[in-house]
C-alpha positions as CSV (number, residue, x, y, z in Angstrom):
1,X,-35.5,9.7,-12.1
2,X,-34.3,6.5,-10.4
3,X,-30.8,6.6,-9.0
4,X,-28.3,3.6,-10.4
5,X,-28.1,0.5,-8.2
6,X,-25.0,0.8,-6.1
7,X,-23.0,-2.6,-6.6
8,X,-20.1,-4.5,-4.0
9,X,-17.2,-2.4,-5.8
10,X,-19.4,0.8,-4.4
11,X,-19.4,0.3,-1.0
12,X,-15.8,-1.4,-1.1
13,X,-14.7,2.0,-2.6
14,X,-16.2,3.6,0.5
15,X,-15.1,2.0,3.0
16,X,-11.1,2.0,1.2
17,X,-12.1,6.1,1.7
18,X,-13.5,6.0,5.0
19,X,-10.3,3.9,6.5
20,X,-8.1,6.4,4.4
21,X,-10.4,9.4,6.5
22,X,-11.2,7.8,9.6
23,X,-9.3,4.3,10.1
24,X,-11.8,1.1,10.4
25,X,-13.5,2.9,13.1
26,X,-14.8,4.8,9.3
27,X,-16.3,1.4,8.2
28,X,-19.7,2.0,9.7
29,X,-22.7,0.7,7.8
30,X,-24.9,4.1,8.4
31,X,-22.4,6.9,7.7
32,X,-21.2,4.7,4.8
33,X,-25.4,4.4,3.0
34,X,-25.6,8.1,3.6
35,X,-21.9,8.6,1.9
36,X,-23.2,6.8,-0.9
37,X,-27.0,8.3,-0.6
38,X,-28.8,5.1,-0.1
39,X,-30.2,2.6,2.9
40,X,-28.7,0.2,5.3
41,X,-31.0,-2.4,3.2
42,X,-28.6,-1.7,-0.2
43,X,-25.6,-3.2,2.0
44,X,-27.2,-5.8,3.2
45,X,-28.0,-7.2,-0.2
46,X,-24.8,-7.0,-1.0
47,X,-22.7,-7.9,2.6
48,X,-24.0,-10.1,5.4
49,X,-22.6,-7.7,8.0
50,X,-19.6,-5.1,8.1
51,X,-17.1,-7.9,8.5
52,X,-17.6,-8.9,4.9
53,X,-17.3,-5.6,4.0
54,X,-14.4,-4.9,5.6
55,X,-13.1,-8.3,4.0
56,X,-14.1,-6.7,0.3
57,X,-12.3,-3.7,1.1
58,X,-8.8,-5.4,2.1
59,X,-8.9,-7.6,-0.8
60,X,-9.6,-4.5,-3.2
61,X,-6.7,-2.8,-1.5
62,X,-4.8,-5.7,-1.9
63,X,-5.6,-5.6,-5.7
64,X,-4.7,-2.1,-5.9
65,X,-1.7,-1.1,-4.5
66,X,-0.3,-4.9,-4.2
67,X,-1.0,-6.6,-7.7
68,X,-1.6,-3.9,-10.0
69,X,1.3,-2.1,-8.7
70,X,3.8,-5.3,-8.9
71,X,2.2,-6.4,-12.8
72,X,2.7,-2.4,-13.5
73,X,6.3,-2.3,-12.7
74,X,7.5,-5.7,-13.4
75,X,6.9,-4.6,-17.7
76,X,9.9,-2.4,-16.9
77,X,13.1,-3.9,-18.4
78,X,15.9,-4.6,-15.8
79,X,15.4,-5.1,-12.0
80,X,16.7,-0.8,-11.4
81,X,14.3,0.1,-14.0
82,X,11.4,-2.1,-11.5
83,X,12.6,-0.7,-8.0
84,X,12.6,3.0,-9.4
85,X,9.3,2.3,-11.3
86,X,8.4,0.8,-7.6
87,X,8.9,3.8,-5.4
88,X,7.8,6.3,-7.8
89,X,4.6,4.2,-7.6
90,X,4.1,4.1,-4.1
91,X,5.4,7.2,-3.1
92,X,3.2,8.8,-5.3
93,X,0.0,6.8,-4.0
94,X,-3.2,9.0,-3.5
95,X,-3.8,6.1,-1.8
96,X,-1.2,6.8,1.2
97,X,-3.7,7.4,4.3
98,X,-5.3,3.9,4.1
99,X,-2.2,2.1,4.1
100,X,-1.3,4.5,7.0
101,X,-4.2,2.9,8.6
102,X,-4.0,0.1,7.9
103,X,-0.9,-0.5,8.9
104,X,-1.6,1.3,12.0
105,X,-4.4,-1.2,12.3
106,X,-2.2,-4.7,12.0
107,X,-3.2,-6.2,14.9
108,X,-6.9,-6.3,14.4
109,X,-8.0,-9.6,13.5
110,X,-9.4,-9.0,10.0
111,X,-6.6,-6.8,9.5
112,X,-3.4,-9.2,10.4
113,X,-3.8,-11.7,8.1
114,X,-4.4,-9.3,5.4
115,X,-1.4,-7.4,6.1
116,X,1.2,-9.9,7.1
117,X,0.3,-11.5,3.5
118,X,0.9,-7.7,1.2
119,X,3.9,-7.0,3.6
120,X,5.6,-10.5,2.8
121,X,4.6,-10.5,-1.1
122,X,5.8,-6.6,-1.3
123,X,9.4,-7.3,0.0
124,X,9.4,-10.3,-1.5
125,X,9.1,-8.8,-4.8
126,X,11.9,-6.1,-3.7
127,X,14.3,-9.3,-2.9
128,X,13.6,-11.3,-6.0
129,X,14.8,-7.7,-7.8
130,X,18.0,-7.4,-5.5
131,X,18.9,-11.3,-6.1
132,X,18.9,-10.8,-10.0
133,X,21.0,-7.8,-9.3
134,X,23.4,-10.4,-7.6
135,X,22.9,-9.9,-4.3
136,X,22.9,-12.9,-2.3
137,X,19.8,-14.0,-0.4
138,X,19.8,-13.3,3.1
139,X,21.2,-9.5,2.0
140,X,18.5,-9.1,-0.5
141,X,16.1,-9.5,2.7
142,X,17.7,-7.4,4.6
143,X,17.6,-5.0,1.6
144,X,13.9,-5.4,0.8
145,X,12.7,-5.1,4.6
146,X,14.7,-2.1,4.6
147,X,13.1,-0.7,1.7
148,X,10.1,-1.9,3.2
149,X,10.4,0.3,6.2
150,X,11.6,3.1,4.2
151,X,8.5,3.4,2.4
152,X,6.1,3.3,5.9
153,X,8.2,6.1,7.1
154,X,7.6,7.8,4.0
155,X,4.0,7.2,3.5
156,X,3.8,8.5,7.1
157,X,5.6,11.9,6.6
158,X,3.0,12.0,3.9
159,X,0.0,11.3,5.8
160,X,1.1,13.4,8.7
161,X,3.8,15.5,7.8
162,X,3.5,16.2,4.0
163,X,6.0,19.4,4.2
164,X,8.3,17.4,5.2
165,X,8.3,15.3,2.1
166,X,10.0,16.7,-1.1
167,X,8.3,17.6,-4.3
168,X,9.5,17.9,-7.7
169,X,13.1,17.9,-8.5
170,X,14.1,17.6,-4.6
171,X,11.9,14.3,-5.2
172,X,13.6,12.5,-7.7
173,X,17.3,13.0,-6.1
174,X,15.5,11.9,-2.6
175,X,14.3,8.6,-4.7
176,X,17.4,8.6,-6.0
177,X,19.5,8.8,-2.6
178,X,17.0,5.8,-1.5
179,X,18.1,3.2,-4.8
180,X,21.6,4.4,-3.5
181,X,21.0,3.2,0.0
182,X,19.3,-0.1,-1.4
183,X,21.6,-1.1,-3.9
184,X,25.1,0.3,-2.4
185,X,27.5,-2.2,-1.0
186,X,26.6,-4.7,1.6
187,X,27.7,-3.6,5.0
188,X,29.3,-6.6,5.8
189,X,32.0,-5.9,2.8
190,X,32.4,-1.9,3.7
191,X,35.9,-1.2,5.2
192,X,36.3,0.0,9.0
């Protein structure tokens, strides 16, 4: 019995896995073909060399926890509705160790690029909430990096720490105490 022809989205699915396992030092052509129980010669017909690959794999990760995630969230009705819809989302990610990595991993040159583009389009879509909540802006920035950076502390507790991180009921009032932070009153307005 002849074993199905793996395709691009097969080896971009492994090496997603082996940067969530191992970083990109776990984007190696030969522990990758005997992940996926085939040759070296069924990557090559499908990727001139790990580079391309590696390319592949960032634009599928882009795809999924960028675009999906944004269309997903953007059908919910009003701009609190999206940023809850948003953190529930992310936070709940099975997907958390490659962005760990991959953020760890922002300086490499395929990397970079890759990341300063999610990074901008990610807050960007937290500020363009905030600003049709009526916040001006410069403050909606501020908000959305801070969100931002909320989430890659989070994702890193996850990753590293995961008792730290609270489940259930503990949770919600944790996402809760985050939209609270977010959307509270500028600092700039707060008396004393």
């Amino acid at each position: 019995m002849r074993k199905p022809r793996l395709g691009p989205d097969d080896w971009t699915a492994a090496a997603l896995t082996a940067i969530g396992e191992h970083g990109l030092a776990g984007v190696a052509v030969e522990p990758l073909a005997a992940r996926l129980g085939t040759t070296k010669g069924s990557f090559y017909w499908h990727f001139a060399n790990r580079d391309a690959l590696l390319e592949a794999a960032l634009s599928s990760w882009d795809e999924t926890y960028t675009d999906a995630i944004l269309r997903t969230v953007d059908a919910e009705p009003d701009p609190v509705a999206r940023l809850r819809a948003l953190f529930v989302a992310v936070t709940a990610s099975e997907r958390a160790p490659v962005e760990v990595h991959l953020h760890a991993a922002a300086d490499h040159p395929a990397v970079a690029p890759a990341m300063r583009r999610a990074v901008a389009r990610r807050t960007a879509y937290i500020a363009t909430q905030l600003t049709a909540l009526g916040f001006d802006p410069a403050e909606a920035d501020r908000r959305a990096l801070f969100a931002y950076a909320t989430y890659i502390g989070h994702i890193q507790l996850v990753v590293r720490i995961p008792d730290a991180v609270p489940q259930g009921a503990a949770l919600e009032a944790y996402l809760g105490t985050v939209l609270a932070a977010l959307l509270g009153q500028p600092a700039a307005n707060r008396a004393g």
